[in-house]
C-alpha atoms as an extended CHARMM CRD file, in Angstrom:
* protein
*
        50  EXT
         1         1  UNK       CA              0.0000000000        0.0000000000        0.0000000000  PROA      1               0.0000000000
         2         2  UNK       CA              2.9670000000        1.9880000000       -0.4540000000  PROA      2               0.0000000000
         3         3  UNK       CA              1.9880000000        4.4730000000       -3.3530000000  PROA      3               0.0000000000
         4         4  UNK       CA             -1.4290000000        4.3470000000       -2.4770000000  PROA      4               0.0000000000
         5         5  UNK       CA             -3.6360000000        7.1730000000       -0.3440000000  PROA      5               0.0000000000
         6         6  UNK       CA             -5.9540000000        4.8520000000        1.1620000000  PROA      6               0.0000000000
         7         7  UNK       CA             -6.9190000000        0.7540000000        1.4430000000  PROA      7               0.0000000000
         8         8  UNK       CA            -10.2960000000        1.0600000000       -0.8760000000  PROA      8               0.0000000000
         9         9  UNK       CA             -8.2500000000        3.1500000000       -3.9160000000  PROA      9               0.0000000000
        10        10  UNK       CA             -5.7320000000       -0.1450000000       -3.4020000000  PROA      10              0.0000000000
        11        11  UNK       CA             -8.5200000000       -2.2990000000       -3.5800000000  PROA      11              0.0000000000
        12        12  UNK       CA            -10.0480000000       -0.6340000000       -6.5530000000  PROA      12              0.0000000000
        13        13  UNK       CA             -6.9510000000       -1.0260000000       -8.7030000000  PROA      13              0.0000000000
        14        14  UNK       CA             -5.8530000000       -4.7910000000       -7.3880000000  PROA      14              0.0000000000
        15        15  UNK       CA             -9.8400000000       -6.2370000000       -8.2790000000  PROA      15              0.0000000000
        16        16  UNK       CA             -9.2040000000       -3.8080000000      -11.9080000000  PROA      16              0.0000000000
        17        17  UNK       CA             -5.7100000000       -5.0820000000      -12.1780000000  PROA      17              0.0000000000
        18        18  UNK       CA             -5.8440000000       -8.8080000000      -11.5760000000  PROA      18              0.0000000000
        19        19  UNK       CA             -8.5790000000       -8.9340000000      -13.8820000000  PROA      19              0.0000000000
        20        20  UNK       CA             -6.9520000000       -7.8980000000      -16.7140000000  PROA      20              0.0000000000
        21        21  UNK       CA             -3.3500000000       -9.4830000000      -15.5240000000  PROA      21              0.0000000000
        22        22  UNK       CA             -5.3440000000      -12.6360000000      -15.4540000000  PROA      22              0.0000000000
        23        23  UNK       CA             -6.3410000000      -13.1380000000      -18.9590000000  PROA      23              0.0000000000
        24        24  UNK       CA             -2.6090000000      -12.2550000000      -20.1010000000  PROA      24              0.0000000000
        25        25  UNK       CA             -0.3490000000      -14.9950000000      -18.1980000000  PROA      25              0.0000000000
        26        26  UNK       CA              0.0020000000      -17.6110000000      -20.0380000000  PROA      26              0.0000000000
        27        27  UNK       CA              2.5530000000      -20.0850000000      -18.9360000000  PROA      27              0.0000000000
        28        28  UNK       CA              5.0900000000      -20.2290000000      -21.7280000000  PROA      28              0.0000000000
        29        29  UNK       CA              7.4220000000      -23.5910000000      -21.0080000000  PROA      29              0.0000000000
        30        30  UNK       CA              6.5570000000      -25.9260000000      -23.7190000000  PROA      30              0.0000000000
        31        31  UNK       CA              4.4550000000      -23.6500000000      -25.6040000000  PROA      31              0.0000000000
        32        32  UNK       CA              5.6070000000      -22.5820000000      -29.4360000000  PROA      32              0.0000000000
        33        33  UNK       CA              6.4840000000      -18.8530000000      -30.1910000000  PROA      33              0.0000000000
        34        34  UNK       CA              2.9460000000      -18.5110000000      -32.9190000000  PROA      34              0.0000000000
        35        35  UNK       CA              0.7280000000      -20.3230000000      -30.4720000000  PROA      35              0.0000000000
        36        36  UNK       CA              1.7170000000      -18.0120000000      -27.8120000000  PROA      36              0.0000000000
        37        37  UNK       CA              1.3620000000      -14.9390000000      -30.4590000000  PROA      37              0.0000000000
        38        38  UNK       CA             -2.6220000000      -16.5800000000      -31.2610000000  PROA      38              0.0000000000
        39        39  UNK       CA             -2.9940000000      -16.3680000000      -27.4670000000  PROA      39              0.0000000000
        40        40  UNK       CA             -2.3520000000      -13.0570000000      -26.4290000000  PROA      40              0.0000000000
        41        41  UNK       CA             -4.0770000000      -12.0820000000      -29.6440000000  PROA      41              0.0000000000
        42        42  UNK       CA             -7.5490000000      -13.2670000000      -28.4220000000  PROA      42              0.0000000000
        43        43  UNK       CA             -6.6200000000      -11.7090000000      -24.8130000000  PROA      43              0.0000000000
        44        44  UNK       CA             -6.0230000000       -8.7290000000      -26.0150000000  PROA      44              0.0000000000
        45        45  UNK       CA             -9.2210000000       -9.1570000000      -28.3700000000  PROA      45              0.0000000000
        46        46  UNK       CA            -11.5620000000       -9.5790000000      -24.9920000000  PROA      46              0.0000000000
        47        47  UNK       CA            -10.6580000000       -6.1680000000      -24.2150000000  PROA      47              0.0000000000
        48        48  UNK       CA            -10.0700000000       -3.7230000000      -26.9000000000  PROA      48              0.0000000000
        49        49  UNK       CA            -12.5060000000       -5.6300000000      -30.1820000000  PROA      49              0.0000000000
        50        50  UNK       CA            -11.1250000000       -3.8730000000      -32.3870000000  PROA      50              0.0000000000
């Protein structure tokens, strides 16, 4: 909480932030470099259609 003016503005950015963090890790031992590029492609897709 160290940037942060008070507990609920933290909480408002973690529940934002893990959200979004969420649908971008993907693990990446064992995966190929164009499946990985397909992935974040449709992540990214969820959020900003284009």
């Amino acid at each position: 909480m160290k940037r942060f003016k008070s507990q609920r503005h933290l909480q408002r950015f973690v529940s934002i932030h893990d959200t979004i963090a969420n649908l971008f890790h993907i693990l990446r031992h064992d995966l190929p470099s164009a499946h990985h590029r397909e992935l974040r492609s449709a992540a990214w897709a969820k959020i900003a259609p284009i």
